[in-house]
N, C-alpha and C positions, 0 to 999 in steps of 0.2 A: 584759541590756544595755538602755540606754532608746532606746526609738524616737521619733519625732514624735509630738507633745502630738493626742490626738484626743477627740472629745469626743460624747458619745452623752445623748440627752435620752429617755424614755420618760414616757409621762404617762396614767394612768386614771381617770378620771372616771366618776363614777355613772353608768349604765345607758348604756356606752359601749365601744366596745370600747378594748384598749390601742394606742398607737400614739405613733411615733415624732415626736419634734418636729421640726421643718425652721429651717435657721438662722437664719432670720426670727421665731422664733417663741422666740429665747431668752430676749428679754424680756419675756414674759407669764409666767414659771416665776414672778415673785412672784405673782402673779395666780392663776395655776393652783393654786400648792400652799395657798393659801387657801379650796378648794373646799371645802366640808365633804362626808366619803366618799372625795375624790379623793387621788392618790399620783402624786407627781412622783420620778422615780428619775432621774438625772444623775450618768453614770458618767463619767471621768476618767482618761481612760488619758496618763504621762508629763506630767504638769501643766506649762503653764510660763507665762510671765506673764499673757499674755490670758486662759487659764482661770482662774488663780488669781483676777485682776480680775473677771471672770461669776462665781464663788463668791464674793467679797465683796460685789458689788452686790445679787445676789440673794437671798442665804443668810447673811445676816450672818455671814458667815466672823467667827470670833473671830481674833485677833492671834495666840493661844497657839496653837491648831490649825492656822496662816498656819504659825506657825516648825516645829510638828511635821513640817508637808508638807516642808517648805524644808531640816531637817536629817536627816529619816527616819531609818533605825535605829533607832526608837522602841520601848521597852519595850511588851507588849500590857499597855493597859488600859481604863478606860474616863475620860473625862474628862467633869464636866459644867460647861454654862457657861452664860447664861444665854435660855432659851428653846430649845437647841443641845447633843446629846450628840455626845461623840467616841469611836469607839471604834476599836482597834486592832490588828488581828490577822495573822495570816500563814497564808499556804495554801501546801499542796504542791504542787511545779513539777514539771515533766518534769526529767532532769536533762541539764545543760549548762553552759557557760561563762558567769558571770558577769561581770557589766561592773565597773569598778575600783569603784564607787560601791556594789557588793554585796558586798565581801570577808565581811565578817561572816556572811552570812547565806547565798552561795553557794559553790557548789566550784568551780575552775577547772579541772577536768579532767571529760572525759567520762565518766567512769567512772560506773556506777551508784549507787556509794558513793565521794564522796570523804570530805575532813577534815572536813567541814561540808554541812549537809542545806542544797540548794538551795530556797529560799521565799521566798515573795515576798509583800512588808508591803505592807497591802492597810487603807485608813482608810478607816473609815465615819463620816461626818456625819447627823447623825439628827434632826429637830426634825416637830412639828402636820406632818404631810401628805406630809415627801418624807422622800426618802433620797440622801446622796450619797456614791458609791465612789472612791477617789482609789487609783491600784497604779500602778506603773511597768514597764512590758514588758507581753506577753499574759498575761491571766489566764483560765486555762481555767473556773473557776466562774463567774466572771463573765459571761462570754461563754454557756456554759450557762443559767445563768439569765433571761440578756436574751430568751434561746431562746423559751425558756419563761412567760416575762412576754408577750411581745408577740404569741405565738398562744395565751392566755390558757389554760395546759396545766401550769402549775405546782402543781395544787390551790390551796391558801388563798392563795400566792402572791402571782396575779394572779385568780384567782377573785369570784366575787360577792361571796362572806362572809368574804374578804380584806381585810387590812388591814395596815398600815405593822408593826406586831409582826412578822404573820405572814410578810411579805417578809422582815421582819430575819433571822428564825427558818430561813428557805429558805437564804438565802444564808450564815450562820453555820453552819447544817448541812451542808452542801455540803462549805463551808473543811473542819468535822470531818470528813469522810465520804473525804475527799482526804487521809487521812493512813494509813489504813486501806492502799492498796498501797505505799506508802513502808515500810509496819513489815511488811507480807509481803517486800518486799523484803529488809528486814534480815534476817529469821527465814531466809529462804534464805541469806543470807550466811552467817548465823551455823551453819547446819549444813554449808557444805559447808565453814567452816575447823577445825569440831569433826573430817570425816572427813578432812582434811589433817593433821591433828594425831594422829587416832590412827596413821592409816598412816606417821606418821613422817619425816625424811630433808626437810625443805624448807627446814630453814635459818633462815635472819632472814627472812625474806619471808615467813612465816606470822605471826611474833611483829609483825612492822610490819603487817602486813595487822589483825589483833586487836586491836590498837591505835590503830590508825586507823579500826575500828568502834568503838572504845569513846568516843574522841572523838566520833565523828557522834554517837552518841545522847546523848551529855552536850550536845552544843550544842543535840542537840534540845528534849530536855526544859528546857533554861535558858529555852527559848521557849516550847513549848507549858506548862510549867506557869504562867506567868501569866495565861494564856489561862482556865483553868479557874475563877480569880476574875472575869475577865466573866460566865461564866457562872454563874456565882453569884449577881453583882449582877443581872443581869438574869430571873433566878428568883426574886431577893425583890422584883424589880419595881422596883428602885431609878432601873431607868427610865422614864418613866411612859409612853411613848408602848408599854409591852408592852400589849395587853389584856389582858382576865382569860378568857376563854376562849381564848387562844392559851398560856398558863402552863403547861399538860403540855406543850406541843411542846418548850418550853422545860428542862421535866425532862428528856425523853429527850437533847437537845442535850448537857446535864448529864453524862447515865451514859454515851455516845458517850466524851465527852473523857475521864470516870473510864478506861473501857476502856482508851483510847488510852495514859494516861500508868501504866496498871495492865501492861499489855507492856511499856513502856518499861522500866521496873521489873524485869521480866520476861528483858527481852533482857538489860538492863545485868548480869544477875546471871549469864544464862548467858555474855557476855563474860566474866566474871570468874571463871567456872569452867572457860571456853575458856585462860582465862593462867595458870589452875592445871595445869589437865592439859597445855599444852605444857612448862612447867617438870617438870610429871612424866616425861612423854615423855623431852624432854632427859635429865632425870637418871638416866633407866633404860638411855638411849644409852651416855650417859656410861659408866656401872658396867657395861655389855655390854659395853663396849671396854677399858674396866680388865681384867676378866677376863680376855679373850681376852689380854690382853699379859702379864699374870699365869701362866696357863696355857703358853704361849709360852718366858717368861722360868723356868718351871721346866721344863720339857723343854729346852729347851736347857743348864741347869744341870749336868746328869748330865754327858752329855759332856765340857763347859768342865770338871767337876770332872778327870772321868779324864784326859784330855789332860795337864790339871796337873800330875797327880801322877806322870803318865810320863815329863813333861818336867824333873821336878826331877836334880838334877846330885847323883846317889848312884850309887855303883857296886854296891853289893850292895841292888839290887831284886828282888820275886820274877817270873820267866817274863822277867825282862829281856834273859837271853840264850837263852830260847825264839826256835825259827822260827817256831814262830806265835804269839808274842806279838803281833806286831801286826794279823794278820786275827782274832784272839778279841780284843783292846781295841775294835778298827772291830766285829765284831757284839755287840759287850756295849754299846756306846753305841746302834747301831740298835735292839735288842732294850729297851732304858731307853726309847729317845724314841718308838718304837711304843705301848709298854705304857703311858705316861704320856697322851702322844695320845688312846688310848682311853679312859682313866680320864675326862678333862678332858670328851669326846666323849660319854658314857654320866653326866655330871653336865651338860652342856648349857650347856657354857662355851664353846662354839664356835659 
């Protein structure tokens, strides 16, 4: 859900330490991010007209990446435009109720898993010297990071031998490194509905349950796998502000996301052998319960037979005018449905 528009400056300068800017000090960001060596980061929490207007003055906000902010739900990719990259991703939230403007992308129930993995689309503006994060709600990486930037503990970061790549590279690994207990999550889901399903007897609310994880991770992967062409494009460097000694951070960032969407893969398939084996399950209920009515339905046959035949309207039947015709009828029927019982009982049809 969106909060108030708030707005965080950070700024590092050659042989300097990091530090925050004070509101006085927002109109020197064109100034500052012109330093050569220096790194202006201006993050963007809930945008709304007056920030958007400080990113056009400052940051030649482009018109196209104006309307991205403006309509969100933006496909992940990268945009470039001139002097100005955009790029576009989504990181793993705690999970909770999203606000009507998230349907797509969150769940409206608390539940650990709902119908749709809760994330939160997170724009980065990139150009010479800064970087700027635009999300809507708390963003737990980001907030991390600023951690980490501002008492200069980030490695390459915020570091000496840091550079505007190597931020990018911190905070994109981060996003990936955030999806990692999301897909533990699943993986526990998806074993404790495998041991519901063998143990049997739950009904439709296993099969909706299975089903409603197999949605979350389809909606997942619809997101994270475009994610994986950023990272692409920024491994062959298609962005220039990467360096060239930051380019392996950049692989591993790479085999992170393979991983990520390599389970995905992974889950989706054991879903899908989750909705085999409860159709199995069912259908062996199913035939359990045939049986027993089958078995049932022929013990009680005998009897319904003999009754029958005592009851037909002939005068010369045999032991019909026996005295005990009728207590040997009653234990030749017990003596059938005992015997038949046990048959059924010793083939394991009960």
């Amino acid at each position: 859900m969106d909060g108030e528009a708030a707005l965080t400056a950070l700024v590092h300068l050659p042989g300097q330490q990091p530090r925050r800017l004070a509101a006085d000090e927002l109109g020197q960001i064109g100034h500052l991010r012109s330093r050569e060596g220096g790194i202006v980061w201006v993050d963007v929490a809930d945008p709304g007209d007056a920030e958007i207007d400080l990113l056009r003055r400052e940051f030649d906000l482009h018109p196209l990446a104006e309307e991205d902010i403006a309509l969100r739900r933006q496909r992940p990719r990268i945009d470039t435009y001139p002097g100005q990259y955009v790029l576009i991703v989504y990181e793993s939230l705690r999970p909770g109720p999203a606000g009507p403007d998230e349907a797509d992308t969150g769940t409206a129930t608390d539940e650990p898993l709902g119908a749709r993995p809760h994330l939160g689309e997170l724009h980065l503006l990139a150009g010479p010297g800064y970087l700027v994060s635009v999300h809507w709600g708390a963003s737990p990486v980001i907030a991390d990071l600023q951690r980490r930037f501002t008492h200069n503990g980030g490695g390459g970061a915020s570091g000496e031998n840091g550079g505007l790549g190597r931020l990018l590279y911190d905070l994109l690994d981060a996003v990936v490194d955030g999806y990692f207990p999301l897909l533990d999550l699943v993986a526990e889901r998806i074993d404790d509905l495998e041991d519901r399903i063998v143990a049997g007897g739950q009904g439709n609310e296993t099969l909706r349950e299975v089903l409603r994880v197999k949605r979350f991770l389809l909606e997942l992967r619809r997101i994270l796998a475009p994610q994986r062409e950023v990272a692409t494009a920024l491994l062959r460097r298609d962005v220039e502000l990467v360096e060239e000694e930051v380019v392996p951070y950049y692989q591993d960032l790479y085999d992170h996301l393979v991983r990520v969407l390599d389970q995905l893969d992974l889950y989706r398939d054991l879903v899908a052998a989750a909705l085999d084996a409860n159709l199995a399950v069912t259908s062996n209920q199913l035939n359990a319960v045939m049986k027993r009515l089958t078995a049932f339905t022929v013990i009680l046959m005998v009897p319904t037979l003999i009754a029958g035949i005592y009851g037909m309207n002939f005068r010369y039947m045999p032991e019909l005018g026996a005295h005990a015709g009728y207590p040997v009828a009653l234990a030749a029927m017990a003596a059938t449905m005992l015997g038949l019982a046990w048959f059924f009982w010793r083939k394991d049809w009960f």
